[in-house]
CHARMM internal coordinates of N, CA and C (Angstrom, degrees):
IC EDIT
DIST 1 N 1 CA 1.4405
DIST 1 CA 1 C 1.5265
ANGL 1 N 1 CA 1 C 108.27
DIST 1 C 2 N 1.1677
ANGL 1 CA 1 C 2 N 114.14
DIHE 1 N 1 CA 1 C 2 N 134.08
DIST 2 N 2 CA 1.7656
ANGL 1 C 2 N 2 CA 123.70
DIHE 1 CA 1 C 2 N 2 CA -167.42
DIST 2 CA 2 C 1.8840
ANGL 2 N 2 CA 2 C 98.02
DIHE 1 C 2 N 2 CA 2 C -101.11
DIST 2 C 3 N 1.0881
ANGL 2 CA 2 C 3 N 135.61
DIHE 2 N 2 CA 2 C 3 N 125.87
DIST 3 N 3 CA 1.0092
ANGL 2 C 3 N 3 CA 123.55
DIHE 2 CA 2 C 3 N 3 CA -173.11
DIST 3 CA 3 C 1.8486
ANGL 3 N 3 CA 3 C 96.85
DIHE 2 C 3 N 3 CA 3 C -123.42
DIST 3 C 4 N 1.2603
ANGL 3 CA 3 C 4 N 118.81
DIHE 3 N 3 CA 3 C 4 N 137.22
DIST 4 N 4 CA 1.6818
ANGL 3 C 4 N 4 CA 99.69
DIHE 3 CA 3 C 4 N 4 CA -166.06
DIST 4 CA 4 C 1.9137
ANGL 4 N 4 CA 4 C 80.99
DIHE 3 C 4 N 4 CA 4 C -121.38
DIST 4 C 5 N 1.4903
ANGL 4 CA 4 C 5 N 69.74
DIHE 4 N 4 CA 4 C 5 N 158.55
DIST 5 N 5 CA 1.7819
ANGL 4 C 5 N 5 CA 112.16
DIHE 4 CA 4 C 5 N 5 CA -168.70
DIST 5 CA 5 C 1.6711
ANGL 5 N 5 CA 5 C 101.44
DIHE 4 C 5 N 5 CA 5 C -85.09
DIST 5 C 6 N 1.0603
ANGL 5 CA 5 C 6 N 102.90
DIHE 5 N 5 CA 5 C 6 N 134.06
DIST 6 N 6 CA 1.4101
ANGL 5 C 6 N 6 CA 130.27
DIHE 5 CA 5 C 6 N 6 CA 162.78
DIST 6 CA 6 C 0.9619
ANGL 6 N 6 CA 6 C 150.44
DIHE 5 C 6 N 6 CA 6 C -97.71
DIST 6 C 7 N 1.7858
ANGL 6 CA 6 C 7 N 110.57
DIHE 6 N 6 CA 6 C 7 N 58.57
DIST 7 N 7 CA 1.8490
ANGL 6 C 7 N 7 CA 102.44
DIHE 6 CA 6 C 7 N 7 CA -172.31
DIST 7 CA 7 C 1.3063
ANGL 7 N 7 CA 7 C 126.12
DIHE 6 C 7 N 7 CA 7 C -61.46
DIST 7 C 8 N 1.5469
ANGL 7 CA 7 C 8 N 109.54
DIHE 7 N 7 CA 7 C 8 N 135.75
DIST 8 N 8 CA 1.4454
ANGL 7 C 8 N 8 CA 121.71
DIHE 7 CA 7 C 8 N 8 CA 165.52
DIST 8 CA 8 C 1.3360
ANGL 8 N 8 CA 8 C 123.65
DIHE 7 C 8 N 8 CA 8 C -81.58
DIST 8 C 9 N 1.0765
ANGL 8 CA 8 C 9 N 131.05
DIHE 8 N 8 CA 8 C 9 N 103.82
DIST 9 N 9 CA 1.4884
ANGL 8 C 9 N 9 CA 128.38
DIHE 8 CA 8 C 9 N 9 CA 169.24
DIST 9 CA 9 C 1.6021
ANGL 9 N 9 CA 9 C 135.04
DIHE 8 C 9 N 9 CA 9 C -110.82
DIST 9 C 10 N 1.4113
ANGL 9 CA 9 C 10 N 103.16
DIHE 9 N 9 CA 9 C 10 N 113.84
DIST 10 N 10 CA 1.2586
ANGL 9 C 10 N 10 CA 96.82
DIHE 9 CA 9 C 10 N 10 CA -149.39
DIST 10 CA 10 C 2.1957
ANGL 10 N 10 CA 10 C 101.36
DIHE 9 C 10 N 10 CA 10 C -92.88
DIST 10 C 11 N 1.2916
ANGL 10 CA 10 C 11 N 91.04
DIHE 10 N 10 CA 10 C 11 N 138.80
DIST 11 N 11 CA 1.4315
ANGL 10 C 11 N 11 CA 97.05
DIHE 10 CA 10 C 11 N 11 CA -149.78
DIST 11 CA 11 C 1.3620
ANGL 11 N 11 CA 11 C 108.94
DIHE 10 C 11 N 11 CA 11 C -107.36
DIST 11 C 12 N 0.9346
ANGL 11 CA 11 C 12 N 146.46
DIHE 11 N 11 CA 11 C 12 N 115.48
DIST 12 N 12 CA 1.5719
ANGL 11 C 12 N 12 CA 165.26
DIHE 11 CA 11 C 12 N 12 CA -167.55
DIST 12 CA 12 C 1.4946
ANGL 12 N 12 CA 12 C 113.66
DIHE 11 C 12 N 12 CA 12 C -29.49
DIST 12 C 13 N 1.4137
ANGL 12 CA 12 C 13 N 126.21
DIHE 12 N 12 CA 12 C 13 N 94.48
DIST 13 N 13 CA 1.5437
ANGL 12 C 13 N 13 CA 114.39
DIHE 12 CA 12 C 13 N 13 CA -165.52
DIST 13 CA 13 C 1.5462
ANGL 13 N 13 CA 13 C 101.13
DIHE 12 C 13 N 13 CA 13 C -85.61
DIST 13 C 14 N 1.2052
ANGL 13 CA 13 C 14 N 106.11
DIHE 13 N 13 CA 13 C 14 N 148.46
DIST 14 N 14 CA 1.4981
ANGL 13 C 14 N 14 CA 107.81
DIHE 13 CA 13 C 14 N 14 CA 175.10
DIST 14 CA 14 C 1.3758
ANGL 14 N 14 CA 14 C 134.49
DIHE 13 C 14 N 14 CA 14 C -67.62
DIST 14 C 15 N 0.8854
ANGL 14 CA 14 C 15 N 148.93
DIHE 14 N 14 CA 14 C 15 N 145.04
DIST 15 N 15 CA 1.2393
ANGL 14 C 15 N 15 CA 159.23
DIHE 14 CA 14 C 15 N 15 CA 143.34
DIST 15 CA 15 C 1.8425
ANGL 15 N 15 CA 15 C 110.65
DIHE 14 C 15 N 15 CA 15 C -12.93
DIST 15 C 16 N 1.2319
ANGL 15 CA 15 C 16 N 142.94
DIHE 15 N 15 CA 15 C 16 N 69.83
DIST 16 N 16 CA 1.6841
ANGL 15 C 16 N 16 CA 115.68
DIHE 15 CA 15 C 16 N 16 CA -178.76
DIST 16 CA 16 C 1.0860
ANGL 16 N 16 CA 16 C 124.61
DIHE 15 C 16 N 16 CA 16 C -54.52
DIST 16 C 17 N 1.3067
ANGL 16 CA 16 C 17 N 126.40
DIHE 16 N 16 CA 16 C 17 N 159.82
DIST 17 N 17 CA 1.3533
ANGL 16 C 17 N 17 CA 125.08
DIHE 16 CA 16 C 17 N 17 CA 174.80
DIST 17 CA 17 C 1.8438
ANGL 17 N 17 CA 17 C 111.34
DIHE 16 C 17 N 17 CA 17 C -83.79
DIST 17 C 18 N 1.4257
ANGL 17 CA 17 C 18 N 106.29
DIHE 17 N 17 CA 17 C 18 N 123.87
DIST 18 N 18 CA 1.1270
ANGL 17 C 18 N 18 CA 117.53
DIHE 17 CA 17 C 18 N 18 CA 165.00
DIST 18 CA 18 C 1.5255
ANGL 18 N 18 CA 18 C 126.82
DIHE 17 C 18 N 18 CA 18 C -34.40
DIST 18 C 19 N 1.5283
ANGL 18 CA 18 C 19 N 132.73
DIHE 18 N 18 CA 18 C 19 N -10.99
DIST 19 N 19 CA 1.0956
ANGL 18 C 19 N 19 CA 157.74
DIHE 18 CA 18 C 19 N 19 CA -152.76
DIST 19 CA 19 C 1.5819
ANGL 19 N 19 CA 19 C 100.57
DIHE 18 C 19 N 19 CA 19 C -65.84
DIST 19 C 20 N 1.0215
ANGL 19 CA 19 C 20 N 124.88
DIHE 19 N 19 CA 19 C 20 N 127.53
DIST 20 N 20 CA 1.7525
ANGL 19 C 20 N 20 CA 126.29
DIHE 19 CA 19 C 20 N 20 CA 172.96
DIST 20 CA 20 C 1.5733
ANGL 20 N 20 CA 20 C 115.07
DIHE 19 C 20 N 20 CA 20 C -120.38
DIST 20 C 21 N 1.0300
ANGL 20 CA 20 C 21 N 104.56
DIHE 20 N 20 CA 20 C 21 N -13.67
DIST 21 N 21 CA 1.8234
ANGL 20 C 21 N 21 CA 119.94
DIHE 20 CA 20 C 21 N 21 CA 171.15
DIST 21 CA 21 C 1.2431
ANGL 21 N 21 CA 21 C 124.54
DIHE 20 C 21 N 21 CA 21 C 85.27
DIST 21 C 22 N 1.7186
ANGL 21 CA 21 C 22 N 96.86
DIHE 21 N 21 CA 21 C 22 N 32.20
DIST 22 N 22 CA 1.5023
ANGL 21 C 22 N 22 CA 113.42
DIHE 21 CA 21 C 22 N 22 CA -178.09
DIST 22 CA 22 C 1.5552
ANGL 22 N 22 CA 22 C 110.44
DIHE 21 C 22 N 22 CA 22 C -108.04
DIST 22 C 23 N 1.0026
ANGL 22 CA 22 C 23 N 126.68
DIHE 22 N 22 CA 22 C 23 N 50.38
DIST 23 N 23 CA 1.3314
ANGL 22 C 23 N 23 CA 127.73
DIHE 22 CA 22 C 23 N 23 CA -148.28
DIST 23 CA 23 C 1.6422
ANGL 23 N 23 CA 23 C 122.41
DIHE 22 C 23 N 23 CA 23 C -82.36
DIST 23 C 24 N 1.0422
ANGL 23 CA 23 C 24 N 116.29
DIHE 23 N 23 CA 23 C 24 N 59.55
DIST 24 N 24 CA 1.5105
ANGL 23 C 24 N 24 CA 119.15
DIHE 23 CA 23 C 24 N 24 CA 171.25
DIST 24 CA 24 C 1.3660
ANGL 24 N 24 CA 24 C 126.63
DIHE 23 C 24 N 24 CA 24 C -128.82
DIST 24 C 25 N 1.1360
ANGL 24 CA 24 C 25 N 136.96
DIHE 24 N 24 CA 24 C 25 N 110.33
DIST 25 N 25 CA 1.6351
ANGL 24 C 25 N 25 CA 155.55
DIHE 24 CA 24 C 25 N 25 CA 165.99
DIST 25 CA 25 C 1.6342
ANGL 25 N 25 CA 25 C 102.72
DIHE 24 C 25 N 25 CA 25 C -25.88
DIST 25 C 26 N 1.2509
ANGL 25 CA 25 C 26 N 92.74
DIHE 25 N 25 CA 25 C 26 N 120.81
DIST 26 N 26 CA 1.7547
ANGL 25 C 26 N 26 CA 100.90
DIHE 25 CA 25 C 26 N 26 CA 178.56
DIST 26 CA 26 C 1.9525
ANGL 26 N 26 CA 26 C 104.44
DIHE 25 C 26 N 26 CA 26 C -87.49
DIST 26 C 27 N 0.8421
ANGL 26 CA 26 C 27 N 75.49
DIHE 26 N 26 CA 26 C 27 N 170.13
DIST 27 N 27 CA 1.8258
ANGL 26 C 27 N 27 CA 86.80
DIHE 26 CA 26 C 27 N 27 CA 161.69
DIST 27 CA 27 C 1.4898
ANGL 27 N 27 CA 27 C 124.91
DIHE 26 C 27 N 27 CA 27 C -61.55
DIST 27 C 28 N 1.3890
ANGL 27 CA 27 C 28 N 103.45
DIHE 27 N 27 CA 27 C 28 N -19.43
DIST 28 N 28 CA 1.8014
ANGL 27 C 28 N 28 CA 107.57
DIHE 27 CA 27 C 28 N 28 CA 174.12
DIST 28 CA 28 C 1.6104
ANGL 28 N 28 CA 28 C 103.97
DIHE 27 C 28 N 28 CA 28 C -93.14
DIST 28 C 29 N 1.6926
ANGL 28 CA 28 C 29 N 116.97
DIHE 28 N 28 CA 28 C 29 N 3.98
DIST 29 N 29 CA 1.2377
ANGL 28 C 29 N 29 CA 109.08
DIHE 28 CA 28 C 29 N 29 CA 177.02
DIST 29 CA 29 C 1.6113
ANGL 29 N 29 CA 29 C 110.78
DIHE 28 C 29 N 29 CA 29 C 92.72
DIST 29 C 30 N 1.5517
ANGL 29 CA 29 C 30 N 116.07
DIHE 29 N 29 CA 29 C 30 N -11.17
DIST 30 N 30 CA 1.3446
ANGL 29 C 30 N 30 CA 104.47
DIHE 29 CA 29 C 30 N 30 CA -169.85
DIST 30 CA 30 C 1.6036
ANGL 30 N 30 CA 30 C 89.62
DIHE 29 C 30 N 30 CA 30 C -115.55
DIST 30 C 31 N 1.9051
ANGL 30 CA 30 C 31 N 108.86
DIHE 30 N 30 CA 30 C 31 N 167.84
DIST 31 N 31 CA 0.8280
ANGL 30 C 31 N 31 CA 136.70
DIHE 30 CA 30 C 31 N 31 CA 171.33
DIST 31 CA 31 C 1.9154
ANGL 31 N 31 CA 31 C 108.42
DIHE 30 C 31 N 31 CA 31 C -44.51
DIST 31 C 32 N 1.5209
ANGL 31 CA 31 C 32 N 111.19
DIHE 31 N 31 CA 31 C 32 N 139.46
DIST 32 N 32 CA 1.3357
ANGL 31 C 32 N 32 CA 100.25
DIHE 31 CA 31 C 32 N 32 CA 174.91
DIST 32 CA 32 C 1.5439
ANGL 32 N 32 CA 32 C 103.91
DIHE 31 C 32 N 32 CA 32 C -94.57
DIST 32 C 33 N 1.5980
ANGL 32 CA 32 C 33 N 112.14
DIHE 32 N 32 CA 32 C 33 N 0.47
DIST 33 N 33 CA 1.6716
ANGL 32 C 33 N 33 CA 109.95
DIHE 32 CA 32 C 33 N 33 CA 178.13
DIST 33 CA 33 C 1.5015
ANGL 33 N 33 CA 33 C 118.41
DIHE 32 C 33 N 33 CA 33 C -105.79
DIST 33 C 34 N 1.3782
ANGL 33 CA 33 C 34 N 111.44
DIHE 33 N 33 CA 33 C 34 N -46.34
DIST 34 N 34 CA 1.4441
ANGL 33 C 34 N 34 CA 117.45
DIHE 33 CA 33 C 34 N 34 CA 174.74
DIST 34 CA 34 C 1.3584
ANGL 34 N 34 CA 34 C 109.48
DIHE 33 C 34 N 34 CA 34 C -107.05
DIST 34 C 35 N 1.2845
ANGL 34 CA 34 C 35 N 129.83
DIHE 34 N 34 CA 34 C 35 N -4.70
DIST 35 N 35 CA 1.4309
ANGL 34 C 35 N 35 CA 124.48
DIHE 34 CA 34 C 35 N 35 CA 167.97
DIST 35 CA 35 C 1.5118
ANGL 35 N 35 CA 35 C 111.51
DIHE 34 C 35 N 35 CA 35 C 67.20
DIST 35 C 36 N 1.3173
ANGL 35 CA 35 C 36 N 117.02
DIHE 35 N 35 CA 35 C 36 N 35.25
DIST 36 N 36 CA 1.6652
ANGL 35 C 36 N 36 CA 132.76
DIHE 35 CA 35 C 36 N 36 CA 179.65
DIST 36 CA 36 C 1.4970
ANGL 36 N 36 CA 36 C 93.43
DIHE 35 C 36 N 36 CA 36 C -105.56
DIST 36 C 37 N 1.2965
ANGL 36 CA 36 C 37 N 114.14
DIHE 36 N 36 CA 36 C 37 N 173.41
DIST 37 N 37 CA 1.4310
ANGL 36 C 37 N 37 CA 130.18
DIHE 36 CA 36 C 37 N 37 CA -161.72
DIST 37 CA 37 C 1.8695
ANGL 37 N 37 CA 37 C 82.18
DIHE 36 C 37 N 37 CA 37 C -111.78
DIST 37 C 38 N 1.4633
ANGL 37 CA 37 C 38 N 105.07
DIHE 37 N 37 CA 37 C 38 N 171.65
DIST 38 N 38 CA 1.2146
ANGL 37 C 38 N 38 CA 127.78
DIHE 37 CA 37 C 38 N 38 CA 175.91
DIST 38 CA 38 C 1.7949
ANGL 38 N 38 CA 38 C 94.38
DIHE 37 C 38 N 38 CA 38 C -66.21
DIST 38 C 39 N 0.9533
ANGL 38 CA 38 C 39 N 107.96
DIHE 38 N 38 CA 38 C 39 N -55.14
DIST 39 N 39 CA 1.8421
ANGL 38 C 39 N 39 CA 118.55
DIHE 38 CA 38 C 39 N 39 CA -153.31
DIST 39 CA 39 C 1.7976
ANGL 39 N 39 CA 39 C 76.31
DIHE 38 C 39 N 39 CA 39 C -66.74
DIST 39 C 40 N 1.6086
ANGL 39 CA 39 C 40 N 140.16
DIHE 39 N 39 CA 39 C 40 N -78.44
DIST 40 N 40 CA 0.9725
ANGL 39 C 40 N 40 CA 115.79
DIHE 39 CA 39 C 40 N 40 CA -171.29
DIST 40 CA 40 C 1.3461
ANGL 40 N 40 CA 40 C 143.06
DIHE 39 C 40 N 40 CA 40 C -57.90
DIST 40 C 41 N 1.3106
ANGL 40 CA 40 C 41 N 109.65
DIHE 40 N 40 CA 40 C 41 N -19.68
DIST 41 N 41 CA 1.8050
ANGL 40 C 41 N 41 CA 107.78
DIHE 40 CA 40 C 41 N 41 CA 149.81
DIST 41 CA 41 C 1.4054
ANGL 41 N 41 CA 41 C 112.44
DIHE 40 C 41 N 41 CA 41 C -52.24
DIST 41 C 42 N 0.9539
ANGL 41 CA 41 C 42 N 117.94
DIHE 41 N 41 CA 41 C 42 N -93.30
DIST 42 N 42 CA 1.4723
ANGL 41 C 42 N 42 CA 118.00
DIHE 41 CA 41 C 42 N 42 CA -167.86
DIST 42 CA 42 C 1.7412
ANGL 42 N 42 CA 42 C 106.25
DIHE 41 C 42 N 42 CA 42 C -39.88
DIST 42 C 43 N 1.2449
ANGL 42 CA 42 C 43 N 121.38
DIHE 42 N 42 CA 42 C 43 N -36.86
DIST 43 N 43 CA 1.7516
ANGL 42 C 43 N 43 CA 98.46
DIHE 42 CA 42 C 43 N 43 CA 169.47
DIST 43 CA 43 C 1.5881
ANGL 43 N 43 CA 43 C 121.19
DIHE 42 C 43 N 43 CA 43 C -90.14
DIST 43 C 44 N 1.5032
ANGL 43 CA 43 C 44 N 108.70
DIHE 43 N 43 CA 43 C 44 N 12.73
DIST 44 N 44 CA 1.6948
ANGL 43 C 44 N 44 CA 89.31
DIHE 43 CA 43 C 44 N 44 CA -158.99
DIST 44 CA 44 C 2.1453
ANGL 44 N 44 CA 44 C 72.94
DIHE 43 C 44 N 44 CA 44 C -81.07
DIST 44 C 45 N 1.0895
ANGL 44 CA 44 C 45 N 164.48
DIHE 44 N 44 CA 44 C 45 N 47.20
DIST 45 N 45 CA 1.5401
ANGL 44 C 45 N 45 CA 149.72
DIHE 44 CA 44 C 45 N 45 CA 164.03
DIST 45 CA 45 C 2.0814
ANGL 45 N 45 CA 45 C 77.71
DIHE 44 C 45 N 45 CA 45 C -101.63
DIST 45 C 46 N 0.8480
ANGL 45 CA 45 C 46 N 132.69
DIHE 45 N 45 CA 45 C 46 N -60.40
DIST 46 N 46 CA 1.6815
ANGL 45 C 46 N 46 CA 116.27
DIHE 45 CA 45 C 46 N 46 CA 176.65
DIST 46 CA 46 C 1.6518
ANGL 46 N 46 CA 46 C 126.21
DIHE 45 C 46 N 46 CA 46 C -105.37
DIST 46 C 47 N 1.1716
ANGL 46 CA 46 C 47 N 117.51
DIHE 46 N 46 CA 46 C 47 N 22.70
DIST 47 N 47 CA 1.7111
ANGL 46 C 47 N 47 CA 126.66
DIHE 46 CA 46 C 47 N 47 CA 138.47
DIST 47 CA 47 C 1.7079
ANGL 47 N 47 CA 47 C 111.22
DIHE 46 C 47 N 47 CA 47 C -42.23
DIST 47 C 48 N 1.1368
ANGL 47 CA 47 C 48 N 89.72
DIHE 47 N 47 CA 47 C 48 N 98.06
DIST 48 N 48 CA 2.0397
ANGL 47 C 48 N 48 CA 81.02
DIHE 47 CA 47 C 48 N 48 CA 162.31
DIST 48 CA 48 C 0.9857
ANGL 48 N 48 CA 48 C 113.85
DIHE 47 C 48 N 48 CA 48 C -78.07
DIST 48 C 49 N 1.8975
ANGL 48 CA 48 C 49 N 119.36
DIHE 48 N 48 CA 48 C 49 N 160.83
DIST 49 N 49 CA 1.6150
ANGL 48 C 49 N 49 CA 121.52
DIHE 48 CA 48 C 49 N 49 CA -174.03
DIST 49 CA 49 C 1.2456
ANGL 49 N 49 CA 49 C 108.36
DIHE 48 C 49 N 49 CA 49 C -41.60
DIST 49 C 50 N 1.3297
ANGL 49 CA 49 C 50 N 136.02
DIHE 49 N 49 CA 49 C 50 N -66.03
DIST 50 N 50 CA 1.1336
ANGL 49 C 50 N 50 CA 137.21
DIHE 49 CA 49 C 50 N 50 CA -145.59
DIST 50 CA 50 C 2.1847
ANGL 50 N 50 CA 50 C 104.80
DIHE 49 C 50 N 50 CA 50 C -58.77
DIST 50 C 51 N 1.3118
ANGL 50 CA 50 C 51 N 95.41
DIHE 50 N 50 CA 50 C 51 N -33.90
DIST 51 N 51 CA 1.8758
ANGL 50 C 51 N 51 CA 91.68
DIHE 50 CA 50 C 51 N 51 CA 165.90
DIST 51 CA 51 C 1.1339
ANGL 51 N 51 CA 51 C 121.92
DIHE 50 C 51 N 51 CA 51 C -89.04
DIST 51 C 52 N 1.7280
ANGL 51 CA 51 C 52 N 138.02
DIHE 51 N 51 CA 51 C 52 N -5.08
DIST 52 N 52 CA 0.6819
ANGL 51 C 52 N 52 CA 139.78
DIHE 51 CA 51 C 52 N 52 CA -161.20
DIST 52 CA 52 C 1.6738
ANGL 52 N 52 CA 52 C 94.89
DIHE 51 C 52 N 52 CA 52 C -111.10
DIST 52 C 53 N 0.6117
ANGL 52 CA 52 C 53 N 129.80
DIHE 52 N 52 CA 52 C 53 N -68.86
DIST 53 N 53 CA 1.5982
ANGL 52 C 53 N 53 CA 128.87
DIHE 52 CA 52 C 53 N 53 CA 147.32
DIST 53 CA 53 C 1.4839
ANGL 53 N 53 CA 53 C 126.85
DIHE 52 C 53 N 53 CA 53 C -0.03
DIST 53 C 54 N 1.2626
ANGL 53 CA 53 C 54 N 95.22
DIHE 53 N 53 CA 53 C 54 N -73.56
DIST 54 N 54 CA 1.5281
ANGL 53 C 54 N 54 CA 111.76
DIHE 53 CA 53 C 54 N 54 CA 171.47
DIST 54 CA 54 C 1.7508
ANGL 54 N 54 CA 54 C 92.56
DIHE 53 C 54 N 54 CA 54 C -48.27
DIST 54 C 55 N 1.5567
ANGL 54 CA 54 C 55 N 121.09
DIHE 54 N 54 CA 54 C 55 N -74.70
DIST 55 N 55 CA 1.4582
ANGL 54 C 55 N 55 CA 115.77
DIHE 54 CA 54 C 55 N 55 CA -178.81
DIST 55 CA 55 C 0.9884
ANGL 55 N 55 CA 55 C 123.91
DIHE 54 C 55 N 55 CA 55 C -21.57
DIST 55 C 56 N 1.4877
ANGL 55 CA 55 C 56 N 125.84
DIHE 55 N 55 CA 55 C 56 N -60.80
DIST 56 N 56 CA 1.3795
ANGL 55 C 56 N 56 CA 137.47
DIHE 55 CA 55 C 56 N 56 CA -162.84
DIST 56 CA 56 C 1.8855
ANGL 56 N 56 CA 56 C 95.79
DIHE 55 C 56 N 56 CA 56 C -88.16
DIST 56 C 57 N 0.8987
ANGL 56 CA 56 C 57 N 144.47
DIHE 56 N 56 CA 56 C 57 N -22.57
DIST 57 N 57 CA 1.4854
ANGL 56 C 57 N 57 CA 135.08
DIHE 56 CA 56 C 57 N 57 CA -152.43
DIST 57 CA 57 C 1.6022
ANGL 57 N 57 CA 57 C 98.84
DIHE 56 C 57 N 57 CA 57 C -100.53
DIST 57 C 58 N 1.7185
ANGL 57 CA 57 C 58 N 119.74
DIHE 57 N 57 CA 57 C 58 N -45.22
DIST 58 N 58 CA 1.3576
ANGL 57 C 58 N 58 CA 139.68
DIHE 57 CA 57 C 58 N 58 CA -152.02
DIST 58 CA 58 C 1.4846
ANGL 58 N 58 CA 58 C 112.23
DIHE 57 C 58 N 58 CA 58 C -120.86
DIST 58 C 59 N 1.7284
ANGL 58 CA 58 C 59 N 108.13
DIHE 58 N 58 CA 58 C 59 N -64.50
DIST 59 N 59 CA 1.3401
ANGL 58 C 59 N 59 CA 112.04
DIHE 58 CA 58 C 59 N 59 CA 178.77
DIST 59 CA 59 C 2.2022
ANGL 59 N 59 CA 59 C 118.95
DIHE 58 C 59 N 59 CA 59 C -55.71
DIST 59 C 60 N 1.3298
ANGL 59 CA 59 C 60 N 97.67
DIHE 59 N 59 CA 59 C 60 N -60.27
DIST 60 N 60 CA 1.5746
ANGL 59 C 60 N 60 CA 105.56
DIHE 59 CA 59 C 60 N 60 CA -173.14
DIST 60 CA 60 C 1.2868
ANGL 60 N 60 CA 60 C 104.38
DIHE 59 C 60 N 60 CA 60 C -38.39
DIST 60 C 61 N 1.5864
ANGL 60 CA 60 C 61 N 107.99
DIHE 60 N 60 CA 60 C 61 N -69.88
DIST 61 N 61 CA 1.4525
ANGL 60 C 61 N 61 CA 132.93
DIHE 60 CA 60 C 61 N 61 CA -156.36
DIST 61 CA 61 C 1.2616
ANGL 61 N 61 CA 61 C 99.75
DIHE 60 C 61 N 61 CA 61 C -66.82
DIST 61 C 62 N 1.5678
ANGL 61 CA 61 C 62 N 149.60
DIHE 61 N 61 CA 61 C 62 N -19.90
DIST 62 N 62 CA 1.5958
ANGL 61 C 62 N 62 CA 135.71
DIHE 61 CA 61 C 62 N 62 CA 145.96
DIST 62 CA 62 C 1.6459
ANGL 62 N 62 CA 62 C 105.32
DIHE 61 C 62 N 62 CA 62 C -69.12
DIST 62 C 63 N 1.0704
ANGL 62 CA 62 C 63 N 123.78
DIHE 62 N 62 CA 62 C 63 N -40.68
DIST 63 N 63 CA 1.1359
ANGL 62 C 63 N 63 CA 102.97
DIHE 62 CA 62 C 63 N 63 CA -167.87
DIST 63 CA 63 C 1.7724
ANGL 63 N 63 CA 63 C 120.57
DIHE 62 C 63 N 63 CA 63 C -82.17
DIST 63 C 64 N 1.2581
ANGL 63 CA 63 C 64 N 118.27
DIHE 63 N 63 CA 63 C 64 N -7.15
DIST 64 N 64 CA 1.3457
ANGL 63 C 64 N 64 CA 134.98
DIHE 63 CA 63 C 64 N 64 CA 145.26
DIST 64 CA 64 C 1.2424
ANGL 64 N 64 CA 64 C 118.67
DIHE 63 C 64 N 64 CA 64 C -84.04
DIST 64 C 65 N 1.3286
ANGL 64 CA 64 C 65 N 126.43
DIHE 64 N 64 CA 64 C 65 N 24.31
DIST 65 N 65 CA 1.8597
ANGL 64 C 65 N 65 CA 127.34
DIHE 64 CA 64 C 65 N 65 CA 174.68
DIST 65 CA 65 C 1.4647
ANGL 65 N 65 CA 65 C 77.14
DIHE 64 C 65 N 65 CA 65 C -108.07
DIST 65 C 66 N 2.0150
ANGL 65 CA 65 C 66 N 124.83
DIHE 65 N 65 CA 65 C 66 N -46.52
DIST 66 N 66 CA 1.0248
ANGL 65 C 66 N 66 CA 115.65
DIHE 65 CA 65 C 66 N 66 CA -137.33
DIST 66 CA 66 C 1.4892
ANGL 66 N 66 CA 66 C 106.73
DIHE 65 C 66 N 66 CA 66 C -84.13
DIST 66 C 67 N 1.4732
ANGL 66 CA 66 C 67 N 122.55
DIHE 66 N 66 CA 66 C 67 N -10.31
DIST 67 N 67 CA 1.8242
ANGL 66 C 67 N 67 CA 132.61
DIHE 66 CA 66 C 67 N 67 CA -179.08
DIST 67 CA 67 C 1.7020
ANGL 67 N 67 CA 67 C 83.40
DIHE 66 C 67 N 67 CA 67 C -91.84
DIST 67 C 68 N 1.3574
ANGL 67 CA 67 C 68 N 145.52
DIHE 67 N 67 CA 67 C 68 N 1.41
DIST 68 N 68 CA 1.4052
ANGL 67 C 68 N 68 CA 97.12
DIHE 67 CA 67 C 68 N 68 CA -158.47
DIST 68 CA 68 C 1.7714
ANGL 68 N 68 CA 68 C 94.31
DIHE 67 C 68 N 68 CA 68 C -103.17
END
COOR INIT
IC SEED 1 N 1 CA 1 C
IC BUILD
C-alpha cells in the first residue's frame, strides 16, 4: 500500500488594506477613512509587510489616539 505524503506549507498572509471606503484627504492631509496619508495610499500596492505592519500596528492607532 503506497500512502502519499502531504506537505504543509504555510504561506505568507497578507497584510489588508486598512481601507473603509471613505476615501477623502482631510486638511491634515490624512485619509478621513483609514487615516493614511496620500503618499501611503498610493504606495501601500509596494509597501512590504514589514512597513505595512508597522502602519497598521503603530502608525494608525497613534494617529487615531491623536483625533480622539
Amino acid at each position: 500500500m503506497h500512502r502519499s505524503r502531504t506537505m504543509m506549507i504555510d504561506l505568507p498572509v497578507p497584510v489588508p488594506s486598512p481601507c473603509i471606503g471613505i476615501c477623502h484627504l482631510g486638511s491634515d492631509g490624512l485619509c478621513e477613512g483609514c487615516l493614511r496619508s496620500g503618499d501611503e495610499i498610493a504606495r501601500w500596492i509596494v509597501m512590504g509587510d514589514a512597513e505595512r505592519r508597522h502602519l497598521m500596528d503603530v502608525e494608525l492607532p497613534r494617529r487615531e489616539a491623536e483625533r480622539a
